[in-house]
C-alpha positions in Angstrom: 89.8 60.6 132.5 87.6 63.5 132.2 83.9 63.6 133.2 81.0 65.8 132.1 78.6 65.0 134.5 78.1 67.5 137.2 75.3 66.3 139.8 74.0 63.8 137.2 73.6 66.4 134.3 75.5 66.1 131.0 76.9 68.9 130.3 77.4 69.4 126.7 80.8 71.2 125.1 79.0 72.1 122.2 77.2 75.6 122.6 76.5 78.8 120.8 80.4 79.9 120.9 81.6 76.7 120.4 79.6 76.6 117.5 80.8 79.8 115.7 84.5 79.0 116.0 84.0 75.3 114.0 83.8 76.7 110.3 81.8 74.0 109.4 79.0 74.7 111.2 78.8 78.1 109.2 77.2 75.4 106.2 75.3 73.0 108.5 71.8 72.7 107.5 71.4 69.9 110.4 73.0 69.2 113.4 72.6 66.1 115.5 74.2 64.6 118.3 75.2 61.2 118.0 75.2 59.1 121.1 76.1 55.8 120.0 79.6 54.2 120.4 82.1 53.6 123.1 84.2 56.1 123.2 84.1 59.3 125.9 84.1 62.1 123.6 81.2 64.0 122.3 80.1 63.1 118.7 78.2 64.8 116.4 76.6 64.3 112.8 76.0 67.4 110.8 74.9 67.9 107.3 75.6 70.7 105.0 73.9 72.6 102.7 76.0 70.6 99.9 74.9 67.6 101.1 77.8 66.4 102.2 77.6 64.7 105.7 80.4 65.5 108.5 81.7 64.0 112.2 82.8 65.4 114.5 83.9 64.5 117.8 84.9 66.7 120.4 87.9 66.3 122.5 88.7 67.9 126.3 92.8 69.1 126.6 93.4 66.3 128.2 93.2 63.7 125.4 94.7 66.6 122.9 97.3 64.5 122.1 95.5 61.3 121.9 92.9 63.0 119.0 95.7 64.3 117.2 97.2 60.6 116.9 94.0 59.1 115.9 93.5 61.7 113.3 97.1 61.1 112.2 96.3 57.5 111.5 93.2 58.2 109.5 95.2 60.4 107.6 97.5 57.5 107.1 95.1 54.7 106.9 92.8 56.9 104.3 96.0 57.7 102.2 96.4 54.0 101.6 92.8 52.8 100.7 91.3 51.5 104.0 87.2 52.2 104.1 87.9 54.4 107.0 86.3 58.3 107.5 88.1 60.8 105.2 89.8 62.9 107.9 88.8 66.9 107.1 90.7 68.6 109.7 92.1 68.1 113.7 92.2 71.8 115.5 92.6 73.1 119.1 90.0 75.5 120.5 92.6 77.2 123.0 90.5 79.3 125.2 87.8 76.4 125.1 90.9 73.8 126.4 89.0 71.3 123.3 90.5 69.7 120.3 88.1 69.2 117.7 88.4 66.4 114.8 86.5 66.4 111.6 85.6 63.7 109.5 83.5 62.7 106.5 80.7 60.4 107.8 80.6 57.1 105.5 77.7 56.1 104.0 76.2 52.9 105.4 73.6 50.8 107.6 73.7 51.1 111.1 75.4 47.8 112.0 74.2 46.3 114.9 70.6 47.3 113.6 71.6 45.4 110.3 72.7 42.4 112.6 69.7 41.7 113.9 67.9 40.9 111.4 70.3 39.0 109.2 71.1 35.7 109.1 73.8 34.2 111.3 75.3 33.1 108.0 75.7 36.6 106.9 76.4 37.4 110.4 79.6 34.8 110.4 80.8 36.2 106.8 80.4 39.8 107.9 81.9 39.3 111.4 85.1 37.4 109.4 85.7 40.1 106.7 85.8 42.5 109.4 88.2 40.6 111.5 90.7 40.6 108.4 90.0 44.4 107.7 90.9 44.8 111.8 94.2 42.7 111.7 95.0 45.0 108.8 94.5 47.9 110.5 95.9 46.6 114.0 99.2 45.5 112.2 99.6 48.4 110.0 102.8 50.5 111.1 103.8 54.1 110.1 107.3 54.8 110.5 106.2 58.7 111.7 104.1 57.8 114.4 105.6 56.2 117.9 102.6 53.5 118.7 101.2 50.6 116.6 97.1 51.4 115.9 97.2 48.0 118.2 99.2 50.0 121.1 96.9 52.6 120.8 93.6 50.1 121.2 94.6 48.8 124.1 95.6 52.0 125.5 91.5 52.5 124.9 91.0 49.3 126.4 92.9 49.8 129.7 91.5 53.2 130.4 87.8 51.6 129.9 89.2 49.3 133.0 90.5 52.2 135.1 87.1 53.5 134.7 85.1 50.7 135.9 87.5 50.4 138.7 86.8 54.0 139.6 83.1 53.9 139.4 83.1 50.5 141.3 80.5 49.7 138.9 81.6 45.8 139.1 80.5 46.3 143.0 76.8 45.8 141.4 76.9 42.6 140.1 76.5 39.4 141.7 79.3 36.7 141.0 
């Protein structure tokens, strides 16, 4: 589990070096951090001169392997027609101890913006289509790689629980 906070500060991966060894930030006309989502790494939306938008995400040495792998199965769920981000390129940053993975950003509404103000109707037939779209994805296997997309989500899961365990944030509730 890493952490980034250091006396209550985030400290940010991305900086000026950082920067200048990611290629595509050489044709970024914007750069945005994006903090929405679950997931401990640091994101971030940039858009290049072309147009084209790009995400990247920002991995620490310790969950090296783990990016790889996801990136592995975009490849492999991308090669075979799933609406998923078209993988762009994985790469270590040695000296930086940071694996960064690069992704075309799809196009689309942010959902849980979108939810709010549809119907629940809508709400049930989007929520179900999804759910078939997941079982897809969680059944999928690839003979090359060693875990199931499934094994790999509750691997996600289970560390979310060591976390809260850690931070004996459940301490704060009442039961």
């Amino acid at each position: 589990m890493h952490n980034n906070l250091s006396g209550g500060v985030l400290l940010l991966k991305l900086n000026d070096n950082i920067i200048q060894k990611i290629p595509v930030f050489n044709s970024a006309m914007s750069i945005s951090q994006v903090k929405k989502g679950f997931s401990f790494e640091e994101k971030w939306k940039i858009k290049t001169h072309s147009g084209t938008e790009l995400f990247i995400k920002i991995y620490d040495k310790e969950r090296s392997s783990h990016a790889k792998l996801v990136y592995t199965y975009l490849e492999y769920f991308y090669s075979i027609g799933l609406i998923v981000p078209k993988p762009i390129e994985v790469f270590e940053l040695l000296e930086e101890k940071l694996t960064i993975q690069v992704v075309e950003s799809i196009d689309g509404i942010d959902g849980e913006e979108y939810l709010q103000r549809t119907s629940e109707e809508k709400q049930y037939m989007l929520g179900y289509e999804s759910g078939k779209a997941l079982l897809k994805i969680h059944t999928l296997t690839n003979s090359t790689l060693t875990q199931t997309w499934e094994e790999i989500r509750l691997t996600k899961y289970n560390r979310y629980l060591d976390f809260l365990e850690e931070s004996n944030i459940k301490n704060s509730f009442p039961e």
